[in-house]
C-alpha positions in Angstrom: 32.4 68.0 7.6 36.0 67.1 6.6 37.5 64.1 7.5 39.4 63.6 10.6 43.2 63.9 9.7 44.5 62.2 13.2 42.5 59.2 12.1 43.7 59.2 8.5 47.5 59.5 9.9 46.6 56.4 12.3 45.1 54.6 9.5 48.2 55.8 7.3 50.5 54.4 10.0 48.9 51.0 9.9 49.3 50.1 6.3 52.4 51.9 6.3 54.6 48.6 4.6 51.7 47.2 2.8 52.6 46.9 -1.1 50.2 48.8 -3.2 48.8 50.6 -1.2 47.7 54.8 -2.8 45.5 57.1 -0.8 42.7 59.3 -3.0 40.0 61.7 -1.6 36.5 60.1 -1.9 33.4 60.1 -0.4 34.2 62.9 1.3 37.0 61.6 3.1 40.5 60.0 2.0 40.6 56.7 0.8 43.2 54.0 1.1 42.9 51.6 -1.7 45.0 48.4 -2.3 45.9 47.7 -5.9 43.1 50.6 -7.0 40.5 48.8 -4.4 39.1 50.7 -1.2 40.3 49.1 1.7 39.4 51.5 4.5 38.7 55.3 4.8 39.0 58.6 7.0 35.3 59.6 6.7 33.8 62.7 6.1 30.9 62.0 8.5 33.3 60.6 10.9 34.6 57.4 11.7 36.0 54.7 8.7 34.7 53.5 6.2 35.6 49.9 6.0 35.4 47.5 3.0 34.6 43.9 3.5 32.8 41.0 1.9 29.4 41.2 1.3 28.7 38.3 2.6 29.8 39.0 6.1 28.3 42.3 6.6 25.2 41.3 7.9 27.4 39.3 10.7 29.6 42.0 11.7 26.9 44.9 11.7 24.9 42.2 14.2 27.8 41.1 15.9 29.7 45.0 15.9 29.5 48.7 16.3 29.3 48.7 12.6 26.7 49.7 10.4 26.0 49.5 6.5 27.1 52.3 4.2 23.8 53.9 2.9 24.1 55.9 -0.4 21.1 57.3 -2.0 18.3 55.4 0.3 20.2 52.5 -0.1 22.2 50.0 2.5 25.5 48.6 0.8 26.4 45.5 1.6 30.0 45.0 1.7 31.1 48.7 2.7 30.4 49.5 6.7 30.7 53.1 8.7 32.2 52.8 12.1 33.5 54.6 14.9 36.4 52.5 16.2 37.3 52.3 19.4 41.1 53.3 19.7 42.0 49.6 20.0 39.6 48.4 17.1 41.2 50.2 14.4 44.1 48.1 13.6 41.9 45.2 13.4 38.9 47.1 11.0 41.8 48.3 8.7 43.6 45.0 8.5 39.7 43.3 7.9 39.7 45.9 4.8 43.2 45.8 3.5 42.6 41.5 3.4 39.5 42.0 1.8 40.8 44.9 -0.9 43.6 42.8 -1.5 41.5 39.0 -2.3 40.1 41.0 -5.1 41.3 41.6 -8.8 43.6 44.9 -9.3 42.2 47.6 -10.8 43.9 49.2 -13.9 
C-alpha cells in the first residue's frame, strides 16, 4: 500500500515554516525529519507515524487512538501509528516535530 499523498501534503502544509525540516521515503511512507530526526510520517499502512518520547508512549497509547509501532514482533516505544482524526493532526505533528527537534542533529 503506498502512502496516502493528501495526508503527506496536510502534514507538509503543517511544518511548512519549521527550520530544518527535509522529507525522505521510509518505512514505506514519506518521512519528515527535523535536523535528520523523524518527526512524523505519511504511512504506508495508513495513518502517521508519529515520533515521541519513549517515556510517554505508554500514556498516550492508554490515553489516545494511538498505538505502538511494531517492527519485527516487536512494540517500539517512542514511535506510535495513528489514524488522526482531521482535527488531531496538527496537534500529533506538532507532538513529533517538538520531540524530533529536543534531540541532537543528525550529521
Amino acid at each position: 500500500m503506498a502512502y496516502d499523498e493528501e495526508l503527506a501534503e496536510r502534514i507538509r502544509a503543517l511544518v511548512a515554516g519549521e527550520g530544518g525540516i527535509t522529507e525522505q521515503k521510509m518505512f514505506g511512507g514519506l518521512a519528515f525529519l527535523v535536523n535528520g530526526n523523524m518527526a512524523v510520517a505519511a504511512s504506508g499502512q495508513g495513518g502517521i507515524l508519529v515520533r515521541v518520547d519513549p517515556d510517554e508512549s505508554a500514556r498516550l497509547v492508554e490515553t489516545t487512538a494511538a498505538e505502538e509501532m511494531v517492527m519485527r514482533g516487536r512494540s517500539m516505544a517512542g514511535w506510535l501509528r495513528v489514524e488522526p482524526a482531521e482535527q488531531e493532526l496538527p496537534q500529533w505533528v506538532e507532538r513529533g516535530v517538538s520531540y524530533a527537534r529536543s534531540l541532537p542533529p543528525k550529521r
